[in-house]
C-alpha positions, 0 to 999 in steps of 0.5 A: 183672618184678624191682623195681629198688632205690633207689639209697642202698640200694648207698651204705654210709653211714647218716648224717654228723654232727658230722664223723662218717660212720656207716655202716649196719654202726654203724661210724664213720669220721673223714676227714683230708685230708693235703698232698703231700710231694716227697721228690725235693727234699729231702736224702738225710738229711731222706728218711730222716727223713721215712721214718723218722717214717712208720715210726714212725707205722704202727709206733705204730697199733693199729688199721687205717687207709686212705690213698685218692689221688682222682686227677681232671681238672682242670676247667679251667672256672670259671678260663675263665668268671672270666676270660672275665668280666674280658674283657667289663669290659675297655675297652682293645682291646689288653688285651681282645685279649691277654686272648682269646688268654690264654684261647684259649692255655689253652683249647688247652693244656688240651684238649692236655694231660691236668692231673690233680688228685690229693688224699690223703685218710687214712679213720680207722675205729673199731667200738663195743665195744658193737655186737653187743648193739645198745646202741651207736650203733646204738641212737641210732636207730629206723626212723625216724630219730628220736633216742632216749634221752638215754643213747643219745645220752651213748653216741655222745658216748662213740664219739667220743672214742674215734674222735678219739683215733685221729685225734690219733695220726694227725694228730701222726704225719703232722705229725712227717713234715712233712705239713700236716693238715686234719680233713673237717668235715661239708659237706665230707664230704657233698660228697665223698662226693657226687662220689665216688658221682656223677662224671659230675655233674662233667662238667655245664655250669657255670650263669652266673648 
């Protein structure tokens, strides 16, 4: 009978710590979440600015980066439940009445019409040089996870500067273009990874209190 394996043996990621992800080859990797940019509005002079800032960047990088679009449906849920909320505290029968419809309108659109969210995640790696003789980050840890020396600790302080080094190349270039950056920090991380790997959590019910 074939024994089935838990499930965070398929997940690649070994820890999250200080708005690091390590993960369990001891490479680590910075998340940045960029904004959006319609280059539709802009002037053909500023598109080929724009362009040619974004080529300056890619041009500039001696390491690999990824660029990951999240596209999902919007849950429309917690906006129905906050205004189904005001609709109970309404004392003014009008008011009340065109707050149902108001509710009843979007319930109908949104079942119609399929709105999509999108984020635009940049993923920064970088592998310690030091990885093959086990003297990197992947020395921080023994089987139990407990810490080990206060070198080992030094060494992974050491990792990530380098990897923040990548991340200013990329943030200062992506700023040149016009997009707005903001660095994942550790709860966001978590909470991103989470969904990714567990989608269908999204379509559970939303517990009022």
């Amino acid at each position: 009978m074939p024994v089935s394996k838990p499930t965070q043996e398929f997940v690649p990621i070994r820890e999250v710590r200080d708005s690091v992800v390590i993960l369990k080859d001891n490479s680590m990797r910075a998340l940045l979440l960029a904004s959006s940019l319609n280059l539709a509005l802009k002037s053909e002079d500023e598109q080929q600015a724009t362009i040619l800032q974004f080529q300056n960047l890619l041009n500039s990088l001696d390491f690999t980066v990824q660029f990951f679009v999240q596209s999902r449906e919007l849950d429309i849920r917690p906006y129905i439940a906050l205004l189904e909320a005001r609709e109970k505290e309404q004392v003014e029968d009008l008011i009340k009445t065109q707050t149902r419809s108001y509710i009843d309108f979007i319930k109908n659109f949104t079942d119609q019409t399929n709105i999509m969210t999108k984020n635009f995640f940049i993923v920064i790696p970088y592998t310690p040089q030091l990885l093959q003789t086990k003297s990197g980050i992947g020395g921080l840890f023994n089987k139990k996870g407990e810490a080990n020396t206060k070198a080992q600790l030094n060494q992974f302080e050491e990792d990530r500067t380098q990897l923040e080094q990548r991340v200013s190349v990329v943030e200062q270039g992506l700023v040149r273009t016009g997009v707005r950056i903001a660095r994942l920090g550790t709860e966001e991380i978590i909470e991103l990874y989470y969904k990714l790997f567990n989608p269908g959590d999204s379509e559970k019910p939303i517990q009022m209190n």
